[in-house]
C-alpha positions, -999 to 999 in steps of 0.1 A, spaced: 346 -760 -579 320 -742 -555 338 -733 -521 306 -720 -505 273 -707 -519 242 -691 -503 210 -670 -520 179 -666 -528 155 -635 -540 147 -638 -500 180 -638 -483 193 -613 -469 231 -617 -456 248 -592 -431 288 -588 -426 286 -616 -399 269 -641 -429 296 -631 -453 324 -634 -430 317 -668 -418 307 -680 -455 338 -665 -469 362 -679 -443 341 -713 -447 358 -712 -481 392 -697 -473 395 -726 -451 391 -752 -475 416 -739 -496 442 -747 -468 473 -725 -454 484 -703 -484 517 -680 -487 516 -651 -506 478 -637 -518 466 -609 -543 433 -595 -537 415 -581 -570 385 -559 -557 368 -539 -577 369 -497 -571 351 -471 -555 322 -469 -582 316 -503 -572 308 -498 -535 280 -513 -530 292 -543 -537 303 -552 -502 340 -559 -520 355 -534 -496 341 -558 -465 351 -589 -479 380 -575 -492 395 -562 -452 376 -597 -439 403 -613 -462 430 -592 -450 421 -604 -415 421 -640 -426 455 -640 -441 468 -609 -420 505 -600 -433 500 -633 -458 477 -607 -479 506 -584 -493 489 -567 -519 453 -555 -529 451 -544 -567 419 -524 -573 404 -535 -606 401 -503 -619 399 -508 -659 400 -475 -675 389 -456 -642 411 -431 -621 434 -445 -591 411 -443 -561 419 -415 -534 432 -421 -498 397 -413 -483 380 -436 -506 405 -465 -500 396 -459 -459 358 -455 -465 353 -487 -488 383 -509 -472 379 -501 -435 414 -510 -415 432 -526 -446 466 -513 -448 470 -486 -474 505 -497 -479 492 -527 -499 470 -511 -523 487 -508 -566 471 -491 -586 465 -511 -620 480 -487 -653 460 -500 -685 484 -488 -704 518 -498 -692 516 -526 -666 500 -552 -683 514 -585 -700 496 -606 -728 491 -645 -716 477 -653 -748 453 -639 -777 421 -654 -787 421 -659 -828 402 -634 -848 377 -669 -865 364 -675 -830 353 -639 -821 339 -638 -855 318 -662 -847 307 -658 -814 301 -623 -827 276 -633 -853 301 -613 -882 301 -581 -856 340 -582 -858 365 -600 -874 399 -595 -856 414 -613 -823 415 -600 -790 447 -601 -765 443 -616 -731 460 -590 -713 460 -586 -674 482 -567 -646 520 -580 -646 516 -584 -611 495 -620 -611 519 -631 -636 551 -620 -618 539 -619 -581 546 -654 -574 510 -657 -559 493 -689 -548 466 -673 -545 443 -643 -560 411 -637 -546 389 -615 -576 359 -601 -557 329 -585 -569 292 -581 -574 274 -603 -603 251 -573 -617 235 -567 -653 260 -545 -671 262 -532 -711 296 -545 -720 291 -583 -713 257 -587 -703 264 -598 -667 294 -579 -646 323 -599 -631 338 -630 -629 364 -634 -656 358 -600 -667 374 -584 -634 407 -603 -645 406 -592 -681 387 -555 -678 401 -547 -643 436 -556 -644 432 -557 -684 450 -535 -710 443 -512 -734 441 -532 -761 420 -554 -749 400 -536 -732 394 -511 -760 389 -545 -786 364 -560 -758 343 -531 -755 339 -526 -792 327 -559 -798 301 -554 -775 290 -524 -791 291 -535 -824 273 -567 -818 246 -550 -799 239 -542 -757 206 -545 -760 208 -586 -768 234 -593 -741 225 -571 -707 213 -594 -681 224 -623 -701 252 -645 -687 256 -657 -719 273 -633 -743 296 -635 -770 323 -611 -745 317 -638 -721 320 -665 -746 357 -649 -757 367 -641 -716 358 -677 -709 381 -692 -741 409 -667 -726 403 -683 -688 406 -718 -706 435 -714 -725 456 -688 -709 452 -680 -676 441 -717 -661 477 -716 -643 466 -683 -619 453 -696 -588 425 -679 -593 391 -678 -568 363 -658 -572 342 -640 -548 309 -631 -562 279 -613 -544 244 -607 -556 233 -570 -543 204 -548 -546 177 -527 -536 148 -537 -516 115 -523 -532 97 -525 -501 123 -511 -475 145 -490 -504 170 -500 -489 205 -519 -504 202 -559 -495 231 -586 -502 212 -615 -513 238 -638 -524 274 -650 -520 290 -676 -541 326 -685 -540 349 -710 -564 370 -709 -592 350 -719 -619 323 -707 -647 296 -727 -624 302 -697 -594 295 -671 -618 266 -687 -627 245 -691 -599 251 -653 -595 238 -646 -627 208 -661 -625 201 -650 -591 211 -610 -602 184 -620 -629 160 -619 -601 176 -595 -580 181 -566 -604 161 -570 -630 126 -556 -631 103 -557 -662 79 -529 -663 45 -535 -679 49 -507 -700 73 -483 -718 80 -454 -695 73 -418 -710 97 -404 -682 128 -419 -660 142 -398 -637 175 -410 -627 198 -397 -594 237 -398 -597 248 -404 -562 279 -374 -560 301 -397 -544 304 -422 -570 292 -402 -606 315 -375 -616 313 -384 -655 291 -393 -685 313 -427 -687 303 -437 -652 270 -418 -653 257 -432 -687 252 -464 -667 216 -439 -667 210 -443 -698 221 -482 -706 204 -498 -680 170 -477 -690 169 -473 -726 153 -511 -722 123 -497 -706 121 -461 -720 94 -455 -747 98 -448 -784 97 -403 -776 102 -410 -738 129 -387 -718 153 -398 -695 163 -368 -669 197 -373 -651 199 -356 -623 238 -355 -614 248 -332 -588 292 -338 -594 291 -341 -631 323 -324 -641 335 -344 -668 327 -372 -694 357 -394 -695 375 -404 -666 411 -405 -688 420 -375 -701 423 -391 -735 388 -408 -737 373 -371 -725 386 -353 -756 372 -380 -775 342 -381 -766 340 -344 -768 352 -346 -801 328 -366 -815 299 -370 -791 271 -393 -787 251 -399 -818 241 -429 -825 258 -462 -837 258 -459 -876 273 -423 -873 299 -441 -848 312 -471 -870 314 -444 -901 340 -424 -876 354 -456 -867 362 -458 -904 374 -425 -912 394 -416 -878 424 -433 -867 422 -415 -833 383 -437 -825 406 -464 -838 425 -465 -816 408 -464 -788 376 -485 -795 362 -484 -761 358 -449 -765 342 -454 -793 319 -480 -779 312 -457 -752 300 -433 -779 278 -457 -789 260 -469 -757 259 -435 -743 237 -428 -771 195 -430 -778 198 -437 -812 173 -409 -815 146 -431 -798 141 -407 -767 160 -377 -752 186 -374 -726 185 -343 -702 216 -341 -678 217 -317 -652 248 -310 -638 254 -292 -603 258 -253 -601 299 -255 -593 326 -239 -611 338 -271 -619 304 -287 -635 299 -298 -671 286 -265 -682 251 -262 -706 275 -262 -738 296 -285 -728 259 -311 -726 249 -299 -756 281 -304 -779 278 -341 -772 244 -342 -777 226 -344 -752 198 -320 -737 208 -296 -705 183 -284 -677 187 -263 -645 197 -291 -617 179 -261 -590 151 -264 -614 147 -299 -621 155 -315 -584 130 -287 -568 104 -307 -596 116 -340 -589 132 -340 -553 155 -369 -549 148 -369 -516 108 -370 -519 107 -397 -548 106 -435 -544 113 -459 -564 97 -471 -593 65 -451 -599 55 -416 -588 24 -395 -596 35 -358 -594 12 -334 -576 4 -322 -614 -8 -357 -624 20 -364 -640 41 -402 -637 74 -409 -639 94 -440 -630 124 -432 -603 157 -448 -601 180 -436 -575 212 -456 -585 212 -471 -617 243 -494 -617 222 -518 -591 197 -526 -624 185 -533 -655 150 -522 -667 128 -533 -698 93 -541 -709 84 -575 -727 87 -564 -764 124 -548 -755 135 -581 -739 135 -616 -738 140 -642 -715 
């Protein structure tokens, strides 16, 4: 059931439009006692979760007792992020979600069905794990909110997939990340449609139909004419019907098909929300689409001072490093650390060229920055950040298309988790 919906590829919504849509909908679901809010983190910001999230808390005042940050894998967010992205919400409210311990199993989707959704990809079943907390909350209502954007695990972000990745465990979200991987990210981003989707969607079915779950979806992104961030959509229900009309509107949104293969993408990592490769490789999924066959893709990332988030995932990923997906499953195979933790080793895998164009980071000049070896070990190329940014200023560039006083093009992106880019022969509708 849709509660409210508005969008178009013309809208453009400010917090005024979202508050009154959102409590439009919150109205129609009548008084409730006890809510959960499921946002998602601070590498999410501009979502406009954080508004919604404190409009909510202002709708429901002490009624909202708790806020659960769908962090997945991520770190717990800091005090100062919490205030910047939530505003006046109480920090008294706000759990941090533990993927490893806090996390029950409603139900586990049998390996035959993920076999073949997956096309043969994988053959096992996947756990339906999510926070204790909406199971033993006593909720009567949980309010997941997020932005509908193209994304390399499940071919469209959110929806379900906050639930089950967000609040999800390790299991799961190690088993759901792999069969992404395995089945191939270059046939599912900006699809809403997806065999992940297809196996979140059997789990929301079958397992979690009992949560009084709502969704609140937006549809954000980045003007090409103003460069500026514009919310274009807001949809809100509790259905697969909510999700979507997000999708197809992100389609729109944050999608762009160049009309040719790019030679060179450079790519800015705001330092506020990119501090590691698995947050920062976003560079290299939503691109690799669009990048030619010997193109470069230069990531330019000023805070870079790890590459996984968990301490666990980081030695892994310095352990074995990003080369390619055959090399990956034959690890998978031979290593029982990668297997058991296959979301590291999907990471490995999308974090990776396949040898079809180079990846340059450049790291900042701080003590704590990724150092030259440390790129290199992993496989990827290093350049001087001094060196590079005076080249390509961040500050000078816009986006898409530049010509360099040399002559020289490249395509500019200055925050690649807003989009998806391809040409034609790379992907189809």
């Amino acid at each position: 059931m849709i509660l409210y919906e508005t969008g178009s590829k013309d809208t453009e919504l400010s917090a005024e439009h979202l508050r009154v849509g959102l409590y439009q909908a919150l109205s129609k679901l009548g008084p409730r006692k006890k809510v959960l809010a499921i946002p998602p983190d601070y590498t999410r910001f501009p979502s406009r979760a954080g508004e919604l999230t404190e409009m909510a808390w202002n709708f429901y005042g002490d009624k909202l007792t708790d806020v659960l940050p769908a962090l997945g894998t991520h770190t717990p967010m800091t005090d100062q992020q919490i205030s910047h992205m939530f505003g006046e919400t109480p920090r008294s409210i706000f759990r941090d979600h533990d993927w490893r311990n806090d996390v029950v199993t409603l139900g586990t989707v049998p390996a035959e069905f993920i076999k073949e959704v997956s096309e043969g990809a994988v053959d096992y079943s996947w756990p339906a794990q999510v926070n204790k907390l909406l199971v033993e909350g006593n909720f009567d209502l949980i309010l997941s909110i997020g932005q509908v954007v193209p994304h390399e695990v499940v071919g469209m972000a959110n929806y379900n997939k906050n639930i089950f990745v967000g609040t999800g465990g390790s299991e799961g979200i190690n088993k759901s990340h792999f069969i992404g991987a395995a089945y191939g990210m270059e046939k599912m981003m900006g699809r809403a449609d997806t065999p992940v989707r297809k196996i979140f969607n059997y789990a929301s079915d079958n397992f979690s139909a009992h949560l009084p779950i709502v969704y609140i979806q937006t549809v954000v992104g980045l003007n090409k004419l103003t460069g500026k961030l514009q919310t274009y959509g807001l949809y809100i229900g509790d259905d697969f019907s909510v999700f979507d009309k997000a999708a197809k509107l992100s389609l729109l949104v944050n999608f762009e098909m160049v009309e040719k293969p790019l030679k060179k993408v450079v790519v800015w990592l705001d330092p506020s929300e990119f501090k590691s490769t698995w947050l920062g490789n976003k560079s290299v999924y939503r691109t690799r689409m669009a990048l030619a066959d010997g193109g470069e893709l230069i990531v330019l990332a000023p805070a870079l001072i790890e590459f996984g988030e968990d301490k666990q995932i980081d030695k892994l990923i310095r352990k074995y490093g990003y080369f390619g997906t055959s090399h990956t499953l034959k690890l998978v195979k031979e290593n029982e650390d990668l297997q058991g933790s296959l979301g590291a080793a999907a990471h490995l895998i999308h974090g990776s060229s396949e040898g079809r164009f180079s990846i340059t980071y450049c790291p900042g000049k701080d003590e704590k920055n990724l150092t030259k070896q440390e790129i290199e070990s992993v496989g990827f190329q290093w350049a001087d950040y001094d060196e590079m940014t005076s080249k390509y200023n961040p500050e000078k560039l816009k986006e898409g298309f530049n010509t360099m006083p040399g002559g020289e093009e490249i395509f500019y992106i200055s925050n690649p988790a807003l989009g998806l880019w391809a040409y034609r022969e790379r992907f189809e509708y």
